[in-house]
C-alpha positions in Angstrom: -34.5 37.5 3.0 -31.4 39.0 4.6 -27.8 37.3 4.1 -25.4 37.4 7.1 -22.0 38.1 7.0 -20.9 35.5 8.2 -22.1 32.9 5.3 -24.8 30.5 4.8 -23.7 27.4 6.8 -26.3 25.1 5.8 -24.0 23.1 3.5 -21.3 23.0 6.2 -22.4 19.3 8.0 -21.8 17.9 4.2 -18.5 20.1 3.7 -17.3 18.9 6.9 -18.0 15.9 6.1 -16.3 15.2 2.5 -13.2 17.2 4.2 -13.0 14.9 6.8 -13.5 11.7 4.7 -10.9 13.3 1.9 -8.4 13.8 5.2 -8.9 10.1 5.6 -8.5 9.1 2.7 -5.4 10.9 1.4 -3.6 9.6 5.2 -4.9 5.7 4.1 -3.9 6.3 0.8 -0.1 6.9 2.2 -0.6 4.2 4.6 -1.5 1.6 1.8 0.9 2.9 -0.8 3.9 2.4 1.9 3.0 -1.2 2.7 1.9 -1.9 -0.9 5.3 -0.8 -2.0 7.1 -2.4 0.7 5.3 -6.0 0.0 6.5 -5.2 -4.3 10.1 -4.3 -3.7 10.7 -7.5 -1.3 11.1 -5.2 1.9 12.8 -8.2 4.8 10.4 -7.3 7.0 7.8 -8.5 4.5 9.5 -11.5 3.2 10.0 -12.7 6.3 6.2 -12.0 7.2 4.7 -14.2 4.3 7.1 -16.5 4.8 5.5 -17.7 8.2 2.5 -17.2 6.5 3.4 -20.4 4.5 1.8 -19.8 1.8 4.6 -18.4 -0.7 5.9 -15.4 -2.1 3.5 -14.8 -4.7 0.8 -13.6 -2.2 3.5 -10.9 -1.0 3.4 -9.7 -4.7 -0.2 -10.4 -5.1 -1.2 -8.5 -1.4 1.2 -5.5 -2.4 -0.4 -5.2 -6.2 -3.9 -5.2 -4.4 -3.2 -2.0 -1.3 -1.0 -0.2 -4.3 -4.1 -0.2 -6.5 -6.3 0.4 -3.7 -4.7 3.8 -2.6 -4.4 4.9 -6.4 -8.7 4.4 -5.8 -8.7 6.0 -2.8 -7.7 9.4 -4.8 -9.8 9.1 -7.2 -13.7 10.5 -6.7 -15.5 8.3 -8.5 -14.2 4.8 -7.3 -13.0 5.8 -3.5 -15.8 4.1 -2.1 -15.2 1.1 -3.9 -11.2 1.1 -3.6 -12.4 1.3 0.7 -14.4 -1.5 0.3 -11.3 -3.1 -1.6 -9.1 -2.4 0.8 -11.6 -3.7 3.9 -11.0 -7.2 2.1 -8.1 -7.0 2.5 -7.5 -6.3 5.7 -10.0 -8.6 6.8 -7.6 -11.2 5.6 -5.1 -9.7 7.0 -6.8 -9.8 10.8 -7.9 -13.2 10.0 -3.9 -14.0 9.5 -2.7 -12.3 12.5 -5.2 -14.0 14.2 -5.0 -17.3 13.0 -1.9 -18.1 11.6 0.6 -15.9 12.7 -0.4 -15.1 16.3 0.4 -11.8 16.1 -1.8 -8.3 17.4 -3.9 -7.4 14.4 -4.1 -3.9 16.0 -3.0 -2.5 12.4 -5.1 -4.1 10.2 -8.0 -4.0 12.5 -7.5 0.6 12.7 -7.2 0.1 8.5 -10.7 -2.0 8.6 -12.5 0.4 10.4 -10.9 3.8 8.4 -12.0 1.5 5.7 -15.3 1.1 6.5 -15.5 4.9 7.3 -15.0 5.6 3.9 -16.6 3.1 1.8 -20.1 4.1 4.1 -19.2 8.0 3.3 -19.1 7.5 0.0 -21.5 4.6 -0.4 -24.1 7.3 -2.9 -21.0 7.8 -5.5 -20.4 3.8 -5.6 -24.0 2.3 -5.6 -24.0 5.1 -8.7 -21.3 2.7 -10.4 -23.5 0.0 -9.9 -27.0 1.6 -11.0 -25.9 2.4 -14.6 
């Protein structure tokens, strides 16, 4: 069988694919580790956000602990899928407080759901592995 120049391309969908996912990933990662750290160190922007959330301070702490620890998972092969479906939660109860209690355009959380949801289904084989052992 002849080789072509060029390269064998066969693998290339399922290159592309864990580059683009990785490229996601790395940009979420940032995203998350800004707000997460924003939410720890008491940011006034942040304090004043929980605050009309009513319901204290601690779930600032407790918010910024969780997006933190989910971009550290994001990084790291084996548990990205599950630090995505981490983050989703999250979000989702950060659209459902946009929504619901603060009346605000959960635009944000919403484009952070779906990345999220990117990732955890393009890496779904690695984390049901977690699960199967």
């Amino acid at each position: 069988m002849a080789t072509s120049v060029v390269g064998d391309f066969s693998a290339a969908p399922g290159r592309v694919k864990n580059v683009l996912l990785w490229l996601l990933q790395a940009a979420s990662a940032a995203v998350f580790a800004m707000a997460g750290i924003a939410k720890l160190t008491g940011a006034e922007s942040m304090v004043h956000l929980f605050a009309a959330v009513g319901l204290g301070q601690w779930l600032r702490y407790f918010t910024g602990g969780l997006e933190v620890a989910g971009a550290m998972a994001l990084l790291v092969p084996a548990i990205a899928g599950l630090g995505a479906i981490w983050l989703a939660a999250v979000m989702v109860g950060a659209v459902i407080a946009h929504l619901v209690v603060l009346g605000s355009s959960p635009a944000v959380p919403v484009a952070l759901l779906v990345a999220m949801a990117i990732v955890a289904w393009g890496r779904w084989e690695r984390t049901a592995r977690l699960f199967s052992r």
